[in-house]
Every structure is written in C-alpha cells, then in structure tokens.
C-alpha positions as CSV (number, residue, x, y, z in Angstrom):
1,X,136.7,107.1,82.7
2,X,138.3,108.9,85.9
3,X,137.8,105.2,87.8
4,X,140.6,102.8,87.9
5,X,139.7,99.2,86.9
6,X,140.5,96.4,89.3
7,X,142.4,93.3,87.9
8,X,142.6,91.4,90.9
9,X,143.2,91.5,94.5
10,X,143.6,89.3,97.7
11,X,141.7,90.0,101.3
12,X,143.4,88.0,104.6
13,X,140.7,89.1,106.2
14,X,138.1,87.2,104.8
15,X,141.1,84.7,103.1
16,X,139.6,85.6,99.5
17,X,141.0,86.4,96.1
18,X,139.0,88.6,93.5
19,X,139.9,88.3,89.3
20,X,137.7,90.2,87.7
21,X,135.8,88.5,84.9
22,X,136.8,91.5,82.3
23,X,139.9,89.8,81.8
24,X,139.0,86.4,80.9
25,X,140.8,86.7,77.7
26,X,144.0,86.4,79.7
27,X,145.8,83.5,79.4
28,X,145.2,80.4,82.5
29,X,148.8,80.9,83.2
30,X,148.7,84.4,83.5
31,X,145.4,84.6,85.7
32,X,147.4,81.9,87.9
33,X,150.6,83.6,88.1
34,X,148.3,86.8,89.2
35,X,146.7,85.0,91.8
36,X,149.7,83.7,93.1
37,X,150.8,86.6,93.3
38,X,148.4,88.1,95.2
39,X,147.7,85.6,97.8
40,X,151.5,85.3,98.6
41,X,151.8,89.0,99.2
42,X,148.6,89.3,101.5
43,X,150.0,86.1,103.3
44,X,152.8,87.9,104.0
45,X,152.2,91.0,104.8
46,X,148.5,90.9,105.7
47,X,145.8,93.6,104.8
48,X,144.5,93.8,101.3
49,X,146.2,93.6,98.0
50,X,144.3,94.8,94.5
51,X,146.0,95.8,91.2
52,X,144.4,98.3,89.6
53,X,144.4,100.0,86.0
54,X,144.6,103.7,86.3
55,X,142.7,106.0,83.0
56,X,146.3,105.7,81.5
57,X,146.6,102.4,81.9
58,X,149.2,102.2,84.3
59,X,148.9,99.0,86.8
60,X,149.2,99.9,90.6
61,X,149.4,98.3,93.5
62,X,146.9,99.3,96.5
63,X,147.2,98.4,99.5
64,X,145.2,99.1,102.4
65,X,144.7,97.7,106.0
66,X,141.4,97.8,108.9
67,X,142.4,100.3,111.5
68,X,143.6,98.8,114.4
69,X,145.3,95.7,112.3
70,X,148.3,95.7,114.4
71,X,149.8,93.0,112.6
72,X,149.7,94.6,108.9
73,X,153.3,95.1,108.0
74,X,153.8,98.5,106.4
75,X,157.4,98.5,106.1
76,X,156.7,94.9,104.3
77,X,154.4,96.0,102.0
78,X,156.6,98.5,100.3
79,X,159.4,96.2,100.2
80,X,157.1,93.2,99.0
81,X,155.7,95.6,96.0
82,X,159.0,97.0,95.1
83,X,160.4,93.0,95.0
84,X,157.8,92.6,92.7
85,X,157.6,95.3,90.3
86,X,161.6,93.9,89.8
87,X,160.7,90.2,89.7
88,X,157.4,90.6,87.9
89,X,158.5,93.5,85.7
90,X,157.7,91.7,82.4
91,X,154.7,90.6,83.4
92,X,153.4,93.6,84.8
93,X,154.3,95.3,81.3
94,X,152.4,92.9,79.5
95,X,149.6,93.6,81.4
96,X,149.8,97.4,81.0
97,X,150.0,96.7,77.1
98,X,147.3,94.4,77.0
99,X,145.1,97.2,78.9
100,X,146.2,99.6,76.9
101,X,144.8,97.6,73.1
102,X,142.0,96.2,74.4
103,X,140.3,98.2,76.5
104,X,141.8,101.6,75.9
105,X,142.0,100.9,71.9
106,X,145.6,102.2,71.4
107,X,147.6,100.6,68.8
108,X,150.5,98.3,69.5
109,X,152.8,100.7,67.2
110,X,151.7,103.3,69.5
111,X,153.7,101.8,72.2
112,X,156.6,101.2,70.2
C-alpha cells in the first residue's frame, strides 16, 4: 500500500470537485465542510487542490498547476494551506484518526 488515497480535491480548470465514495461513512457535515474547503482554495488560488492519505495515514495537501497557468498563485497556495492546517487543525486530525481505525485497522488507544 505505497499509494496514497485521495479524499477529495477541487479542479478550476474544469470547475469540478471530487469526494471519493470510500468515505461515505463521514458525516454530511464533514463531507461539506471538505468541500468547502476545497472549492474555496482552488477559487483562490487556482490550479488543483486534492488531500490525500499517505501509507501512514498522514493527510496532505497537493497541489499542482498546468504549465503555462500564469495565473496560479504559488506564493498563495502555501499561505492558503498553512491558514488551513491552523484553522482546520481539528478537523484535519479527525480525519487522520478516522483513516487511521478504519482503513488502516489501528486501535483508537494506539493513538492515545
């Protein structure tokens, strides 16, 4: 399990946003908040968004852009992710631990 496993992720390219269905058993809030989340950033910073589990279950923010996107702001990207790993910290947690006992099958006392 070397892949990483997409949660979700916004395109402004093609003005779309991707949850994938392997985390239906989060809550409507949640899956709202997410998308939210994602839209905003790719609104505001343009290119494409996706949070993605690593084999640890650490959730990371990627980021990419089409070449010659002159309008993709890289400077606000960082800033935009760093404002929300502060904001969203909670959440993002959350998500890591629900990862982590559902799909890795680590304990909750394990995290403890």
């Amino acid at each position: 399990m070397d892949e990483k496993i997409v949660l979700c992720g916004a395109n402004s390219y093609q003005q779309k946003y991707y949850f994938n269905p392997q985390f239906k058993a989060l809550p409507e809030n949640i899956r709202q908040e997410l998308q939210i989340m994602c839209v905003l950033f790719t609104e505001d910073v343009g290119g494409i968004l996706t949070l993605e589990f690593d084999k640890d279950g650490n959730l990371e923010f990627q980021v990419s852009a089409e070449e010659g996107d002159y309008l993709f702001d890289e400077i606000g990207s960082g800033l935009k992710i760093r404002q929300y790993q502060l904001e969203k910290r909670e959440l993002l947690e959350s998500l890591e631990l629900f990862y982590r006992v559902v799909f890795l099958g680590e304990s909750i006392e394990d995290q403890e």
